[in-house]
Backbone as CSV, one residue per row, in Angstrom:
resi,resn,N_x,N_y,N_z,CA_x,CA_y,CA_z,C_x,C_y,C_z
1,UNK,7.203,-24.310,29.542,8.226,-23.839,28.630,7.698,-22.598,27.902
2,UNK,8.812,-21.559,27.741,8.173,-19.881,26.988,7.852,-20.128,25.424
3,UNK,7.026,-19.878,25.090,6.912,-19.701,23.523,7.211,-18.234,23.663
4,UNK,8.136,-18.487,22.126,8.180,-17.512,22.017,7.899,-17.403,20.098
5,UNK,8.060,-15.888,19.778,7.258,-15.578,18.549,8.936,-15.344,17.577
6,UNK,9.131,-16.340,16.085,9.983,-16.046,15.508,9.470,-14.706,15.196
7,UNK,10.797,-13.534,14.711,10.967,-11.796,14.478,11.137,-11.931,12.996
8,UNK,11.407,-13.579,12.367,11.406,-13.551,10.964,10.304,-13.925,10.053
9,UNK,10.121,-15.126,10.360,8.925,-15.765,9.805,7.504,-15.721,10.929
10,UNK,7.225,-15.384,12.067,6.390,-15.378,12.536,5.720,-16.393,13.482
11,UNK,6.633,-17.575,12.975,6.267,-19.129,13.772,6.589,-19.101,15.101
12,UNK,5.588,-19.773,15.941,6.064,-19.847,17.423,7.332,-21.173,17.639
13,UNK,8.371,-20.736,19.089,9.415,-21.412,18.961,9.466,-21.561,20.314
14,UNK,10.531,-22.294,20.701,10.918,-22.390,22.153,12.583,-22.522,22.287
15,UNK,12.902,-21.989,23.366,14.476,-22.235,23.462,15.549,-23.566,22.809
16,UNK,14.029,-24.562,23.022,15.148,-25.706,22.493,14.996,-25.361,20.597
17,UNK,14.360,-24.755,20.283,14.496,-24.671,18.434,14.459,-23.307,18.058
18,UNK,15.183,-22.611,19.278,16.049,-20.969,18.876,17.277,-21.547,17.911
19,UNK,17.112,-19.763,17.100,18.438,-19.679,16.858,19.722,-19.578,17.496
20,UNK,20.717,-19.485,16.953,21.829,-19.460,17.070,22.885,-18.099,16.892
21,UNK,23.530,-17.999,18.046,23.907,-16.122,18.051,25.356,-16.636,17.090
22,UNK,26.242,-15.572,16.736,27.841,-15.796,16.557,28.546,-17.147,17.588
23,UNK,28.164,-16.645,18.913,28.895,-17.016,20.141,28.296,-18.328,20.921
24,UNK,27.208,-18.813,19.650,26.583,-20.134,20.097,25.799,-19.945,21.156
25,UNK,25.317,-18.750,21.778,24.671,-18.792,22.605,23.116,-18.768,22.067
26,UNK,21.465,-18.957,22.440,20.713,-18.977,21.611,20.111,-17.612,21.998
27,UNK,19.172,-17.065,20.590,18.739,-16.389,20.264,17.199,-16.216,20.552
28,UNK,16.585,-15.038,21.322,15.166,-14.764,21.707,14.311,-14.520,20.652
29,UNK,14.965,-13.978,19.642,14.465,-12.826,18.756,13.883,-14.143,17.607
30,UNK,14.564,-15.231,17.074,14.448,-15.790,15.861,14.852,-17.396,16.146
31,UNK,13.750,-17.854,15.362,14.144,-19.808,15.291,15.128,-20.003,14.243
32,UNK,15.890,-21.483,15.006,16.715,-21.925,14.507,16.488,-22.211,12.869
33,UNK,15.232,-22.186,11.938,15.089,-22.472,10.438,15.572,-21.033,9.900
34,UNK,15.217,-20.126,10.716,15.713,-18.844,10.349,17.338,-17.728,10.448
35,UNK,17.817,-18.084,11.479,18.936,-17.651,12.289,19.583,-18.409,12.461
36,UNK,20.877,-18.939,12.108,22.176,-19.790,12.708,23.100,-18.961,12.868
37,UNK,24.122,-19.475,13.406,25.715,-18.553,13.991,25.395,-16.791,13.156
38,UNK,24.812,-16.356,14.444,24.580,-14.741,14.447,23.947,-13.729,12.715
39,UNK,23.446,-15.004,11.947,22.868,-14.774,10.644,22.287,-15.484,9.954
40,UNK,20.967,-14.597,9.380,19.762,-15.156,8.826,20.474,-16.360,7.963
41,UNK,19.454,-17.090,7.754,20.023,-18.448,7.068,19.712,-18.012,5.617
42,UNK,18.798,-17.390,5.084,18.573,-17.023,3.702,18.146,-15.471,3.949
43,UNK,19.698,-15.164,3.728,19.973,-13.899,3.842,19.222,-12.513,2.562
44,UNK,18.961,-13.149,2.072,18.318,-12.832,0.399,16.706,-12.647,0.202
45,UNK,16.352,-13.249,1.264,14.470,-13.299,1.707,13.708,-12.147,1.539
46,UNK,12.995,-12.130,0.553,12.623,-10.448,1.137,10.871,-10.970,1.631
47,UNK,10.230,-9.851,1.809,8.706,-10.122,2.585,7.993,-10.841,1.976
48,UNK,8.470,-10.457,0.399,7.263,-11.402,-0.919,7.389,-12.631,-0.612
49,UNK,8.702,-12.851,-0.978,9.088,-14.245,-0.932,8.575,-15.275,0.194
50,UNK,8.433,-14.660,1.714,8.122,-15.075,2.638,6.613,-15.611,2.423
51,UNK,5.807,-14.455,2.117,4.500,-14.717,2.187,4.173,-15.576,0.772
52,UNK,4.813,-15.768,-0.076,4.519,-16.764,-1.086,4.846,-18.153,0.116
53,UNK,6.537,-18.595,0.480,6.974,-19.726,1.273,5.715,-20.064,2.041
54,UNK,4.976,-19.373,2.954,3.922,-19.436,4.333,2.797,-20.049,3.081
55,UNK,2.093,-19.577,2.024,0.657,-20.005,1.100,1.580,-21.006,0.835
56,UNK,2.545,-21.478,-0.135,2.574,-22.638,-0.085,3.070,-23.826,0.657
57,UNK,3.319,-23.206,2.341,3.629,-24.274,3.011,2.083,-24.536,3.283
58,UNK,1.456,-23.576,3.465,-0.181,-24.169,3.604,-0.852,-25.499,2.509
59,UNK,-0.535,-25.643,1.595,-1.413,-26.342,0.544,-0.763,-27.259,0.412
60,UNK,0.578,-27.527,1.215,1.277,-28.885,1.219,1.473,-29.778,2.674
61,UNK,1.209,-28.662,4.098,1.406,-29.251,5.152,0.033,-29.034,5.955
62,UNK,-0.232,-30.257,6.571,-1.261,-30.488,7.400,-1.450,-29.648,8.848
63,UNK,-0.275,-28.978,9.362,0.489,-28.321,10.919,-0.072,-26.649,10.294
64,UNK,-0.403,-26.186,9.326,-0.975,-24.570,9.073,-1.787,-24.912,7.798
65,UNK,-3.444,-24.139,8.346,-3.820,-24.162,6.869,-4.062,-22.244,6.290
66,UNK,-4.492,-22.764,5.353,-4.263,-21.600,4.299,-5.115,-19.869,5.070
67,UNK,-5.858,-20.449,5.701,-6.380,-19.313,6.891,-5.319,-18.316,7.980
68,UNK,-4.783,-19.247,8.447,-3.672,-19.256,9.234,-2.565,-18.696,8.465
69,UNK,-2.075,-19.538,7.572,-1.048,-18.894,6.661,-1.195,-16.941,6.454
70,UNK,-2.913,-16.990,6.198,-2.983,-15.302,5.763,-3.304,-14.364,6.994
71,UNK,-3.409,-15.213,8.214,-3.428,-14.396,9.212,-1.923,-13.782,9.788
72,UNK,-1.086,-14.917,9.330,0.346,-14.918,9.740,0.858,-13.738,8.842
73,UNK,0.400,-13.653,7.128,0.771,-12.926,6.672,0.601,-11.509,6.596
74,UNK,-0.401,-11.355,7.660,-1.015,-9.515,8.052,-0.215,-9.385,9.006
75,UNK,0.946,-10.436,9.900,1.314,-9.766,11.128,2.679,-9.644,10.300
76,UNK,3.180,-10.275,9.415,4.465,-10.013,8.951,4.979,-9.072,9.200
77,UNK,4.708,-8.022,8.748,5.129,-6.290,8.935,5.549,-5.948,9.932
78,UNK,5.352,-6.682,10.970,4.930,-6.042,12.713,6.335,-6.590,13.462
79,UNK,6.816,-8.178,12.531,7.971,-7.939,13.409,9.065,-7.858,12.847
80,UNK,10.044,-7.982,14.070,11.321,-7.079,13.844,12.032,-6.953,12.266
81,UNK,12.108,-8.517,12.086,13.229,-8.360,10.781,12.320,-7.200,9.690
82,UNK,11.451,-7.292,9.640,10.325,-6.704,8.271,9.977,-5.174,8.814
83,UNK,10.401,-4.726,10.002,9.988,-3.151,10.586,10.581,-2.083,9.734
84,UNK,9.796,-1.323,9.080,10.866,-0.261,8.503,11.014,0.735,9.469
85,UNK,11.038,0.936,10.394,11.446,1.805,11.470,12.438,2.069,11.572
86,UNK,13.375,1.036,11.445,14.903,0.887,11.578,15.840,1.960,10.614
87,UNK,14.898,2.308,9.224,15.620,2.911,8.633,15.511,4.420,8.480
């Protein structure tokens, strides 16, 4: 099965826990905690916020620790949703 890399939060995913396009079809780009029917689920997120969510999902869940969390948080930038390229 493809892993693939959420474009929002950074977490690896697979087709069965993609998002969700408009048209219900699923999404390459972003996991289903992030993306439902063709839009971010917390549309309001900005990068801070993220990288605070990632440190303290570290110090409460056993599945990422706080290492991980700050490695995740140097690639933030890199993908899509967080690229300022776009603008």
């Amino acid at each position: 099965m493809e892993t693939l890399i959420c474009q929002s939060c950074g977490w690896p995913f697979t087709l069965a826990t993609a998002g969700r396009n408009r048209d219900n079809t699923k999404n390459k780009d972003y996991c289903q905690d992030c993306f439902q029917d063709g839009a971010f689920t917390d549309k309001s997120l900005n990068l801070h916020q993220l990288e605070v969510k990632l440190l303290e999902m570290a110090e409460v869940h056993d599945d990422i620790s706080l290492e991980e969390a700050q490695e995740l948080i140097k690639k933030l930038p890199e993908l899509k949703r967080w690229r300022m390229d776009h603008i």
